[in-house]
N, C-alpha and C positions, 0 to 999 in steps of 0.2 A: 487635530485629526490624525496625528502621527502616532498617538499613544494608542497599544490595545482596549479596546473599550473594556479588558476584564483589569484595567490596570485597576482601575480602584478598587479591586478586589483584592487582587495578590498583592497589589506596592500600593496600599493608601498611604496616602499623607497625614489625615486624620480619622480616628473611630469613635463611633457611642458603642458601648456595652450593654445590651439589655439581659441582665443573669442575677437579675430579683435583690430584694432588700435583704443586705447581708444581716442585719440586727434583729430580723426575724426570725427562727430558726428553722420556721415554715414558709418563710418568703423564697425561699431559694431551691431550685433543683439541685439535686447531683450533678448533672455537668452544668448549671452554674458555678458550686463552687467549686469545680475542678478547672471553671473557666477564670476565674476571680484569682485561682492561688496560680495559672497560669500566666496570670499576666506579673500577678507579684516578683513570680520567680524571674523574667525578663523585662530585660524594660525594654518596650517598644520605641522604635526609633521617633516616631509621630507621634501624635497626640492622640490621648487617647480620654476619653471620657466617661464614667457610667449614669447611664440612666434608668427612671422605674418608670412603668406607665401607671402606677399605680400612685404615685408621686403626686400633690396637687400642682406644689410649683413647673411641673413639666413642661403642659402646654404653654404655660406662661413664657417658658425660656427657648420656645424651640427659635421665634423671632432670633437672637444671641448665638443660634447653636447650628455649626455647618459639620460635616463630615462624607468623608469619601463610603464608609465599611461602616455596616451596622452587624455586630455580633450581635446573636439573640440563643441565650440558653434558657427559657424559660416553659412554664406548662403549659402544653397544648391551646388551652381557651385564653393564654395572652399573648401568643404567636401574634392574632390578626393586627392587635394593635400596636403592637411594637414595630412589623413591616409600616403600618400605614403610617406615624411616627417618621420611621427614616425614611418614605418618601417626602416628607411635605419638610425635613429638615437636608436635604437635596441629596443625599445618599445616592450610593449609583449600585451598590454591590450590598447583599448581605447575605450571613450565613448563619439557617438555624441548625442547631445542635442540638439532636434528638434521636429518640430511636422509639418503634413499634407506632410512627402514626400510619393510621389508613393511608389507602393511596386518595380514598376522597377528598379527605381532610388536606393532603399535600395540594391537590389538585386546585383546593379555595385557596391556601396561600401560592402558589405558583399563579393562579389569577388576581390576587391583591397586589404581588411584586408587579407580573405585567402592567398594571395598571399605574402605578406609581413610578415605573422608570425604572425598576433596580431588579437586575443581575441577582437571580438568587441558588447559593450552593447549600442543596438540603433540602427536607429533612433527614429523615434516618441517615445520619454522618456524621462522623468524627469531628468535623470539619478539615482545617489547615493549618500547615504552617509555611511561614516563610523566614530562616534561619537569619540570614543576611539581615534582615529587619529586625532581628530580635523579637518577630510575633509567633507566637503561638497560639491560633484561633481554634484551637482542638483540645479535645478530650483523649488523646491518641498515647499522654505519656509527656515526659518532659520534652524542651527544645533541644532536635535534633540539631548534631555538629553541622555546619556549616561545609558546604560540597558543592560540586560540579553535574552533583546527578540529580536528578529531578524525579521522581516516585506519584502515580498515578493511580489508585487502587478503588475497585469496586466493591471490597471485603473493609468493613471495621477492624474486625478480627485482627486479619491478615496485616492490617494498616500496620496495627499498633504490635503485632510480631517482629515485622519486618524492620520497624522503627529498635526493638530491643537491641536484633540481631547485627543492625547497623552500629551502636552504639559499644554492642561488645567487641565489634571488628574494626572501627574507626571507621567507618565509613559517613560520609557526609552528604547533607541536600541541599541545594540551593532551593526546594521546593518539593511539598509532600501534600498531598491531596488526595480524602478521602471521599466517595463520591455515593449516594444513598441509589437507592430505585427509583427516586421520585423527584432527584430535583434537576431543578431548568439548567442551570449550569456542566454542560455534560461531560463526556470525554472529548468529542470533537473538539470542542471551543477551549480546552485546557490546555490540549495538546499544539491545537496554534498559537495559544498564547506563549507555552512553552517552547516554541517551536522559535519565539523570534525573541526570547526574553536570553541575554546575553549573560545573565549569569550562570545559565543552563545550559552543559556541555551534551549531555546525554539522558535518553528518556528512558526509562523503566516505566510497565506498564502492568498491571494486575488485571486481568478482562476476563468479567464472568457472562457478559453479552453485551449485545446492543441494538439500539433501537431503530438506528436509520440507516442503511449499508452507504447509500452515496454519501451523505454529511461524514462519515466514520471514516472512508475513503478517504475522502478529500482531505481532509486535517491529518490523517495519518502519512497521509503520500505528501502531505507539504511538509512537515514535524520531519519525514526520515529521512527528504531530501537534504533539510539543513543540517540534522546532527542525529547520532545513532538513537534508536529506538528498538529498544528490546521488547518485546509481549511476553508473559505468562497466560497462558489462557486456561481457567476452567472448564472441566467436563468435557474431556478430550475421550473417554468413553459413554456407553448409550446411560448408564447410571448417572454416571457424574455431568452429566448432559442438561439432565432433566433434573439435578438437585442446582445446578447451577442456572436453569432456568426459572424456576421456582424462587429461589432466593434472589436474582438479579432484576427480576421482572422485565426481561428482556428476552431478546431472541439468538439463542447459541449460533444452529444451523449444525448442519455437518462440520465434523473435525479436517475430512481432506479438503473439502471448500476452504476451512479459516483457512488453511495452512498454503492456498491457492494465494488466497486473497491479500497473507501478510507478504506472500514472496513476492507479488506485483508490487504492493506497498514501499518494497525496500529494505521493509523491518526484518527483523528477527527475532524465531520463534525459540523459547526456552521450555522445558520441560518441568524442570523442579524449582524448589525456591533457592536453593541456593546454587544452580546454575545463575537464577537470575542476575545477578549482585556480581559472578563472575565472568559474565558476558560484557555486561555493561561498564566493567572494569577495564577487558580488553578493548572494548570498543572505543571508551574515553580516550583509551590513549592514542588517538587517530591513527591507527594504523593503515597500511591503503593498498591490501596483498595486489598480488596480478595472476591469482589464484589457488590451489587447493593442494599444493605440492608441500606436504612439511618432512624438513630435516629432523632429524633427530640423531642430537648426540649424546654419546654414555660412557658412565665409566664402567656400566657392567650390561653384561649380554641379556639378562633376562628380564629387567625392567626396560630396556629397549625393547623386546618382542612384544612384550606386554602392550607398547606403543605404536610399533608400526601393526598391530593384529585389531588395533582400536581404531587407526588409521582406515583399514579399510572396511574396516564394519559400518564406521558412518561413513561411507564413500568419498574420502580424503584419498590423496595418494601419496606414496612414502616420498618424498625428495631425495634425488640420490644426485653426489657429485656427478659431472663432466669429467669424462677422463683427465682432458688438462687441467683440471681442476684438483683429481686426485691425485697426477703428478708432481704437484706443486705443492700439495701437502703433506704427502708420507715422508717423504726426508726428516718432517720436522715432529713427527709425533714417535712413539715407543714402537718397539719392535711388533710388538705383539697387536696393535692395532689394527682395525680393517675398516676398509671404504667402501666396501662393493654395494652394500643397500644401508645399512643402518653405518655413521661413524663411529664406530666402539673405537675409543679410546685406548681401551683396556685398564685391567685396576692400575697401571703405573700410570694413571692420568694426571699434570699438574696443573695446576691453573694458566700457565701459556700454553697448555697444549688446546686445553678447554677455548685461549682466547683467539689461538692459531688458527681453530677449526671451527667455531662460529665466524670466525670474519672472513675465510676463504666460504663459508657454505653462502655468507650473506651477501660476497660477489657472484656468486655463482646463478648464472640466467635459468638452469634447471630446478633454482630453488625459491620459494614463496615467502617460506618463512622457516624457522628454529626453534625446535624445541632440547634446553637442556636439562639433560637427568644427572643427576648423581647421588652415589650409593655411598650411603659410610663406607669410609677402610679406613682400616688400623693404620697411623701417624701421617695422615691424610688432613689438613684444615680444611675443614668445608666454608666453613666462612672466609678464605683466601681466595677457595675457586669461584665463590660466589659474589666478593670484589673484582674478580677478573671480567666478570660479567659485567658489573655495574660502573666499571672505569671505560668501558665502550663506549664513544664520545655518539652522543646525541644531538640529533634522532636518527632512528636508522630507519634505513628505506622497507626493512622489512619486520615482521612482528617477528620479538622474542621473548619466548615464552622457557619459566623454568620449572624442574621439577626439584627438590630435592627432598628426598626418601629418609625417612625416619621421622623418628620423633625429637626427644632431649639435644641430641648431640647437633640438631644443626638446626637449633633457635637462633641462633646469634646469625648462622647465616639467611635465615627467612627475614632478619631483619634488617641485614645490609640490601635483599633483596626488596623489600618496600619502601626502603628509604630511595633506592633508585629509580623507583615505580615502575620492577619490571614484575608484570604478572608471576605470581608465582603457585603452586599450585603442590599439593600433595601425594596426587597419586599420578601416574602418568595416564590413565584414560582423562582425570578434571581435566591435565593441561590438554590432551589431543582435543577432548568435546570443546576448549573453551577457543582453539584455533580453527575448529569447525565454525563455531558463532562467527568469527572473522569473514571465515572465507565465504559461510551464506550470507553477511553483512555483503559483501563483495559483488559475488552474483546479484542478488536480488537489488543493488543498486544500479546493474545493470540490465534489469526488469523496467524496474519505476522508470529510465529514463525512456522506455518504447511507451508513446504518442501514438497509435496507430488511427489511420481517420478510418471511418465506417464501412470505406469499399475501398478494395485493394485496387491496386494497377491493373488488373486482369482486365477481360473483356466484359462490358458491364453488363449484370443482370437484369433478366425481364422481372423487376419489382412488382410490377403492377399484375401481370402473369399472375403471377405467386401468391397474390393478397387475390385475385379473383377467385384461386382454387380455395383458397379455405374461406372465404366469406361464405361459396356454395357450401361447404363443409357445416361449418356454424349455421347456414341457414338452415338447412336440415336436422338441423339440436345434435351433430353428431361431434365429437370431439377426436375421434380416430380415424386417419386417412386409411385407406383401402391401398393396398400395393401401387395400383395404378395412381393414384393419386398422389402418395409419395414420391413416386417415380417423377414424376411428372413433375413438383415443386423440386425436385434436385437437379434435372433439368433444365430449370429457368435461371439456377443459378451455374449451368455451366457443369454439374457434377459430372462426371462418366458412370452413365450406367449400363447392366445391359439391356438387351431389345428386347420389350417382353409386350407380346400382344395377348388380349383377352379372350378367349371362346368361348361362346353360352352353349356350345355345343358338342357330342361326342366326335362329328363327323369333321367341326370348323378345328377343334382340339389337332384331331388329326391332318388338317391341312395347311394348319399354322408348324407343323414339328416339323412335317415336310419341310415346308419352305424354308424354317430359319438352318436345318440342320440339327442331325442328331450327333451328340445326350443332346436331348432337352430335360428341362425341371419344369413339374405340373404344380402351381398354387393355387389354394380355393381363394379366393375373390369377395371377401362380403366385410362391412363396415361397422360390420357385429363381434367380427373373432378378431382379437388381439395376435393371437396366438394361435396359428393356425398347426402347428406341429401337437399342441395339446389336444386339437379335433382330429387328428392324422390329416389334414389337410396338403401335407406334402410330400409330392414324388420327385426322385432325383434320380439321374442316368436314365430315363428313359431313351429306350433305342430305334425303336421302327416307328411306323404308324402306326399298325395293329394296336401295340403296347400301349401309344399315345391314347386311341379311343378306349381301348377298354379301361387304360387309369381314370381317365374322363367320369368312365359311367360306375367303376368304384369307387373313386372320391366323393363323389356329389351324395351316394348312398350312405356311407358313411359317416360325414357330415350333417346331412337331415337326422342319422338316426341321434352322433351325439350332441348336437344344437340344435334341434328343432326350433326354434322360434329365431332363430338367426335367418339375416334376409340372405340368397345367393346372389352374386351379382355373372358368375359363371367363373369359371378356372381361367389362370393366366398361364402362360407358357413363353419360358424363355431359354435360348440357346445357354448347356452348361458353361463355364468359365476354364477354361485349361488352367488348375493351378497346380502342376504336379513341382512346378520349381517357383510359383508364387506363395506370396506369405500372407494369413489372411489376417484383416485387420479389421478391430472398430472405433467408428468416432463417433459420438452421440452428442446430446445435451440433455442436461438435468437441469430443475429449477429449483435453487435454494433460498431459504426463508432463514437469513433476510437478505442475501449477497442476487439472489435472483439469478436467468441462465449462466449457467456454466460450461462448455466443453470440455470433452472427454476423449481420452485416447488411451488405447491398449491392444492387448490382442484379442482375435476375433473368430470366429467358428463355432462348432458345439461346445467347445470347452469355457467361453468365455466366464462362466458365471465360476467356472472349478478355480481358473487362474487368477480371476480377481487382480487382474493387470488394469489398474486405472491412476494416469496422469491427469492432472486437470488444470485448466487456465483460465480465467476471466476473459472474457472480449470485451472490447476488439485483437483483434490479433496483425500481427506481420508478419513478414517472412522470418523475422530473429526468436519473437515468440513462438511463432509453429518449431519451430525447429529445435527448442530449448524443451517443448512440452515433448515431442518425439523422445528425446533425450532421456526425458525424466520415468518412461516407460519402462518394462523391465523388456518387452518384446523389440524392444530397440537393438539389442546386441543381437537380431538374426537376421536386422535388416542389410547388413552389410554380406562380403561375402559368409557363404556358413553352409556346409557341408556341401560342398561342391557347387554351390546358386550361385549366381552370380548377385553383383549386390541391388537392391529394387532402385528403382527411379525417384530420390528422396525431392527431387523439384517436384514430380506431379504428386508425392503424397501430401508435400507441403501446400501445395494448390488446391488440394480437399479440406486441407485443415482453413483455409483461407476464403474458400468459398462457404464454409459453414459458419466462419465469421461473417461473413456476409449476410446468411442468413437471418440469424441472431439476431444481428443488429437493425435488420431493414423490417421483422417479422416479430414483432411485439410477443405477437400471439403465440410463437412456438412455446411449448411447458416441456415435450419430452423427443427426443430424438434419438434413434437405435440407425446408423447404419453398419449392418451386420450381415455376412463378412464383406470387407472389400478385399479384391483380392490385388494385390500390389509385386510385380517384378520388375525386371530390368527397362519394359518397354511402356509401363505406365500404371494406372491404377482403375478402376471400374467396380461402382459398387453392385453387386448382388441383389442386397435386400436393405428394405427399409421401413422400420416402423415410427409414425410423427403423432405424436398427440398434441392438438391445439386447444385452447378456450381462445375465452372473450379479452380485445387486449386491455389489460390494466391500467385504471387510472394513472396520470400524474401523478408522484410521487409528492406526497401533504408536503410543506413548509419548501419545496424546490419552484422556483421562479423560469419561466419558460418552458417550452412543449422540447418535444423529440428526445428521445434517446433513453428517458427515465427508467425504463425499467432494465438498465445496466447500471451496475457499480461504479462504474469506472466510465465519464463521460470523454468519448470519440474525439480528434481530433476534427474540431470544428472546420474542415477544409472547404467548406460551402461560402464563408466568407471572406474568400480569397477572391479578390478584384486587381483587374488591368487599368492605369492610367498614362495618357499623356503629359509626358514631362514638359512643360514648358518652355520654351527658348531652345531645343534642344533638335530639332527639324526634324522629329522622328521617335525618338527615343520615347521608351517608357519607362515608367517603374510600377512596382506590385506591392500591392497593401495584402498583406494576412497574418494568420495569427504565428504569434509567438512560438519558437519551437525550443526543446531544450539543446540542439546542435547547434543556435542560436549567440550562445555565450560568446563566444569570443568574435564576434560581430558587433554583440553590445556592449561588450568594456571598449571596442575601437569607436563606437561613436562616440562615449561617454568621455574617453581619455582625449578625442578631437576639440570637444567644445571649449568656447574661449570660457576664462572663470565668470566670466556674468551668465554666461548661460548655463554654467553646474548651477551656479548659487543659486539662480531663477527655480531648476527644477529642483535642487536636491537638500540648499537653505545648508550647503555644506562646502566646504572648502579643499573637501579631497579630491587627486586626480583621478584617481579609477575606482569603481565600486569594488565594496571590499566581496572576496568568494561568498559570503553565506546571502548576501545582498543580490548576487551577481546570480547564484544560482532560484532564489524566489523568484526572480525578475523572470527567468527564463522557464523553469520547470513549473507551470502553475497549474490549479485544476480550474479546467475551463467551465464548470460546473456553477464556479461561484466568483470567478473573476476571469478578465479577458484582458489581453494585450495582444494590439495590431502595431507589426512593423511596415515602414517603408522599404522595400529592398530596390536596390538599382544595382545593373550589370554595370563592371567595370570593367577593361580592357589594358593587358599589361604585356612587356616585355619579356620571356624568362630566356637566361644565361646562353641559351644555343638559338635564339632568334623568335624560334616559336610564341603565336602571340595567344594569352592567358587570357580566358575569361573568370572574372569572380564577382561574388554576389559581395554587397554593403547593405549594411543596413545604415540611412540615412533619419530617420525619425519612429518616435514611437508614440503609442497612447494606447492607456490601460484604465480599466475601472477595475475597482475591487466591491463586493456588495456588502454593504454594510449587515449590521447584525440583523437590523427589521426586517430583510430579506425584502425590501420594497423600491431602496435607494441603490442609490452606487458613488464612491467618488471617485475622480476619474484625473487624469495629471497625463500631461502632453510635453514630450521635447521634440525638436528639431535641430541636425546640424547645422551651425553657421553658415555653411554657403550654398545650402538649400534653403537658407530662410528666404521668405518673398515670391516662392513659386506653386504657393497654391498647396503646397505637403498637409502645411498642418493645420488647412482648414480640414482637407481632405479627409485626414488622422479623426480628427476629431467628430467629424458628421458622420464616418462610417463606425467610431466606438459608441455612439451616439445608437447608431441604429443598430447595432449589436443588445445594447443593453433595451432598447425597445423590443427586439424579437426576443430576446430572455424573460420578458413581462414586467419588466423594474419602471417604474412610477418618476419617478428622478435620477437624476446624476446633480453634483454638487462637487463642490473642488475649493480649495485655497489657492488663492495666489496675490502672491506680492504686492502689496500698494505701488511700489514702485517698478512696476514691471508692465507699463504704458502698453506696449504689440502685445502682449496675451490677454490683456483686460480689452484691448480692442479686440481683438480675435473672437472672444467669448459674448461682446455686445452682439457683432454682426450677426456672427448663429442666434443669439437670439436667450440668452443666459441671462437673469436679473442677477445684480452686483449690489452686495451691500458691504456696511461694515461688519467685521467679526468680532463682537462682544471680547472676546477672550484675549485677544493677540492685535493691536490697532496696525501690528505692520501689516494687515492679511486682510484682503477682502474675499466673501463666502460669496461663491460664485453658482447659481443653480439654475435648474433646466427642468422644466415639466415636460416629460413624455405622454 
């Protein structure tokens, strides 16, 4: 149970071949024998076999005949039998190699695999390789070199390009995978496999769509927590949109969504193809900035401009020494050099000056990282300066990245520079864009690690409120709230808006403007106009009374003449907003197919649709996300001070961004949300106006196990299953079971490194004292979509150095399930520390992971454990678990549970 269930796929041990009678000359496809003269040209590490269904002696021998991978290159109408073959000869994984079948046709063999037990990649696809192995299960070209990088493509094409372009630049795979329209095997489940498969340093990924946002989520945000993962995404415009939806048979959605959706992820997005290959370069080499500051050194003035002007175009910022920093290195460099933004060298550069002035910038706390340029000059060795680079004892805390310019004259030195594996790069924007990939590798790792649960710390919203006003909504078949109605659902969660009462009449019109104070603003009122400014439906500044009734009785006239069949429900009237020193904003939500709501932030007023000012986020949100999407807006630089304003109140804008996460997430039903403008200054914020369009809420999301939250990407920090216990023997004391968090880590390598070695060995069947990082961070960062881990935590009380007494949290036991592939099971594994054992923990652990994966809808849990591990086999009888032998492993008994 320890192996990825695609192991038999990508690491078989044994394979049949089905790719037709080669003595035929009609027995065989083209990618049979492009599959045949592949395997010639490598020898697979395992065993390998071919077979024909067309064979008599076949079925005779399948009794004799076992393997993990059935290859199948053959025609269409002898697909069905060759899957059904490698079921009944115990296959677990097979891959067909074809191109142009219907999606129907895939649809019966994607039913014949399901049925037979085997993992199927294809049709229309290249297939794979896996270099280490020596296989080659593709038509893609010969076996690519052997690598760190791992290659994921939904293009054929593309596959077998990119496999050339690797080959002419030495680049290597530990894994290349070509992936059709139609088959079961997808990107999700590659990317997990790749995610925890150790000969794979780094992901590259080719994505022309996809089919299921949460499943795509979830293996992408666990794949980029463990090791870099780069995207290329097609059809980043409305053309290449729709040719890449057509060809993928999937779902693009919007471009600023994906690009939403990969920065929560962690990943990072590339634009061209051979950005791709030099993202995943830099990224291999773990580098681990502390942000977006690059240095840049030169020996000449104008290929440095060229850099820092690159620098700030993709919103990098130039790295410039600390004065003591600059003092401490002008003595040692040429007269003629300068420090003040960019470190020109000057053309008397030598190579200790180059090595003086990268190791002072790479102390230096103002600086991220390094980028070196240099310019041919006459009796200059570039490949001297270029060992001065490469004699830098490794690793170094921060990325260096080089440029060197030209062509002929400094081959020798591009070559000293690969030999030392420092990124090296041609022009100076390749190296600035390829320390941009860094540093969004960076941030967006610091994306994926915010968990946020479904409702913020604020003051809790009237849910039930909120779900009343639009059921009334829906029950009336309308899908458009009415201002009032809006108002009213922003309300429940807390929003600020302002006071607006409704008047069905000219004379109430005017008794409500009185009251609240003049300006007031007059809107027509009816659940028929979207868009009440397209009917003239709105007045603003009105001043007296008089003005208030007579707008009354020509609004209403105006409106009948240009909507007549629109219902009135009367004008609303609300005190204007004083924003002569406020800034006006909007936050909205959209619904994307296939990532589902989104939030949205920019600027706001009549202009919004000119400025086209839109950040966007996934929910749930926190306070670190709202504040990162503010950020990402271009209306952000005038929230602070800016022409004489003072700067807005960025807590209560972030409390708008917080409550409409709220919304989102408790309100299925929301599709479209405009509020426009709110208006935001130094003393708070208060929305204006508000347009919400709801439907009917969306089913459960097909192949996802358990209710709540589905129609989100990205599933909430389940904090509903955070429970209080009395601790035992302890006269008072408690401790807390809930879920796993990613601040979590260094909690659980102290419980892990506490336990005696028979308690590692029990859980972990390993000998090491602490879980290693890529271990340590799964354990912790998981999506709780498709696996869940409940800690023990207990308050502990300590001494520090000036008397004062410390509280801190421990995590004393854990238990987790992970959902197996049938989306039906779970297996599920339990520790406790040593001198919490005996108190009742790790039943607790266990009945409440138990009841987690009941409220999820999963059917079973199931587990290993030890023959010789007596207290967990009792544990597991008392709850109520049948204990057998495990066929495969006699140290292991299969331990299961029907929910």
């Amino acid at each position: 149970m320890d192996k990825h269930f695609l192991t038999p796929l990508f690491a078989p041990a044994s394979a049949v071949a089905f790719v037709g009678n080669a003595s035929d000359p009609g027995g065989q496809t083209a990618s049979g024998r492009v599959l045949r003269e592949a395997f010639r040209a490598n020898r697979f590490d395992g065993t390998l076999r071919f077979l024909d269904v067309h064979t008599k002696g076949t079925l005779e021998e399948l009794s004799q005949t076992h393997a993990d991978l059935a290859l199948i290159a053959l025609a269409p109408q002898d697909v069905a039998a060759a899957l059904e073959i490698a079921g009944r000869i115990g296959c677990k994984a097979a891959v067909v190699i074809s191109n142009g079948i219907a999606p129907e046709q895939a649809a019966q063999w994607r039913k014949i695999a399901r049925r037979e037990g085997v993992h199927l990649l294809g049709p229309n696809s290249l297939g794979f390789q896996r270099p280490l192995l020596h296989l080659n299960a593709s038509v893609a070209g010969p076996l690519a070199k052997a690598g760190p990088l791992a290659l994921v493509s939904q293009s054929g094409a593309l596959t077998a390009s990119m496999l050339d372009w690797a080959r002419q630049n030495g680049v290597g795979f530990s894994s290349v995978v070509s992936l059709g329209p139609h088959t079961s095997v997808d990107i999700p489940q590659v990317l997990d496999f790749l995610a925890n498969d150790q000969a794979t340093h780094s992901i590259i990924v080719y994505l022309e769509g996809i089919s299921d946002a949460r499943r795509f989520m979830s293996a992408l945000r666990s794949a980029s927590h463990a090791k870099p993962v780069v995207v290329l995404k097609a059809g980043r415009k409305p053309a290449g949109n729709a040719a890449a939806q057509t060809h993928s048979a999937a779902i693009v959605g919007s471009d600023d969504v994906f690009d939403a959706a990969l920065r929560r992820a962690g990943a990072v997005r590339v634009r061209s193809f051979v950005e791709l290959f030099s993202a995943a370069k830099c990224l291999a080499s773990r580098y681990r900035p502390v942000g977006k500051r690059l240095a840049v050194v030169t020996n000449g003035g104008g290929p440095g401009v060229l850099a820092a002007d690159w620098i700030n175009e993709i919103g990098l910022d130039l790295g410039k020494l600390s004065a003591p920093a600059q003092k401490l290195l002008q003595p040692a460099l040429p007269l003629l050099a300068t420090l003040t933004d960019l470190i020109d060298l000057s053309e008397d550069a030598t190579p200790a000056h180059y090595r003086a002035a990268i190791d002072t910038a790479s102390a230096d706390s103002q600086v991220d990282g390094v980028l070196a340029i240099f310019s041919p000059k006459a009796g200059v060795d570039a490949a001297a300066t270029a060992r001065a680079l490469a004699d830098i004892p490794r690793p170094m805390n921060k990325p260096l990245l080089a440029c060197w310019m030209g062509d002929s004259s400094v081959g020798n030195a591009r070559a000293v520079l690969a030999e030392a594996t420092i990124p090296s790069f041609r022009t100076p924007e390749a190296a600035v864009g390829a320390f941009g990939n860094i540093a969004a590798f960076y941030q967006n790792q610091q994306l994926l690690q915010q968990t946020p649960p479904p409702l913020s710390a604020l003051a809790k919203p009237d849910i039930e409120g909120a779900r009343l006003i639009i059921e009334s909504v829906l029950a009336e078949r309308r899908k458009v709230l009415t201002e009032m109605e809006s108002k009213s659902l922003l309300s429940c969660f807390h929003i600020p808006i302002t006071r607006t009462l409704l008047a069905r009449s000219a004379n109430e019109a005017m008794m409500i403007a009185t009251q609240l104070g003049f300006p007031v603003a007059l809107k027509i009122d009816s659940p028929d106009i979207s868009h009440k400014s397209d009917v003239e439906g709105v007045a603003l500044n009105v001043l007296n009374g008089t003005s208030a009734r007579d707008t009354y009785v020509e609004m209403m006239e105006r409106v009948a003449r240009l909507a007549p069949e629109a219902r009135i429900n009367g004008v609303t009237v609300q005190k204007m907003v004083k924003a002569r020193r406020g800034r006006e904003i909007y936050v909205g939500l959209v619904t994307d197919e296939p990532f589902g709501p989104v939030i949205v932030f920019g600027a706001g007023g009549t202009m919004i649709e000119l400025m086209n000012d839109r950040a966007m986020e996934l929910p749930p949100l926190n306070q670190f996300l709202a504040h990162r999407l503010i950020e990402r807006s271009r209306v952000a630089e005038t929230l602070g001070e800016w022409r004489g304003a003072n700067p807005v109140n960025m807590e209560a804008l972030e409390d708008v961004l917080l409550r409409v996460s709220e919304m989102v997430c408790e309100l299925p039903e929301l599709r479209e949300m405009d509020i426009n403008p709110i208006i935001v200054d130094e003393h708070g914020a208060v929305s204006v106006d508000a347009r919400i369009v709801v439907d009917s809420s969306p089913q459960a999301v097909a192949g996802h196990v358990g209710s709540g939250y589905q129609h989100l990407a990205i599933m909430p920090y389940p904090a509903r299953y955070r429970r209080e216990w009395p601790l035992p023997g302890t006269g008072g004391d408690i401790y807390t079971v809930r879920p796993v968090h990613p601040n979590d880590a260094q909690m659980l390598q102290s419980l892990v490194q506490g336990l005696s070695p028979e308690s590692r060995w029990f859980r972990f069947v390993s000998r090491f004292h602490e879980l290693p990082p890529s271990m340590l961070s799964r354990f912790t960062l998981i999506d709780y979509d498709r696996e869940m881990a409940l800690v023990a935590v207990v308050m502990e009380r300590s001494n520090a150095p000036d008397g004062t007494i410390l509280d801190s949290e421990r995590i004393v036991g854990v238990s987790r399930y992970v959902t197996n592939p049938d989306q039906t099971s779970c297996e599920f594994s339990l520790v406790v520390a040593d001198e919490f054992s005996g108190k009742g923990i790790g039943s607790r652990l266990l009945e409440s992971i138990i009841d987690v994966a009941r409220d999820r809808g999963l059917s079973e849990v199931d587990g290993l454990v030890l023959a010789n591990n007596p207290d967990m086999l009792k544990l597991v009888r008392r709850i109520g678990f049948t204990v057998k032998s495990f066929p495969e492993d006699p140290d292991f008994k299969l331990v299961t549970y029907q929910l």
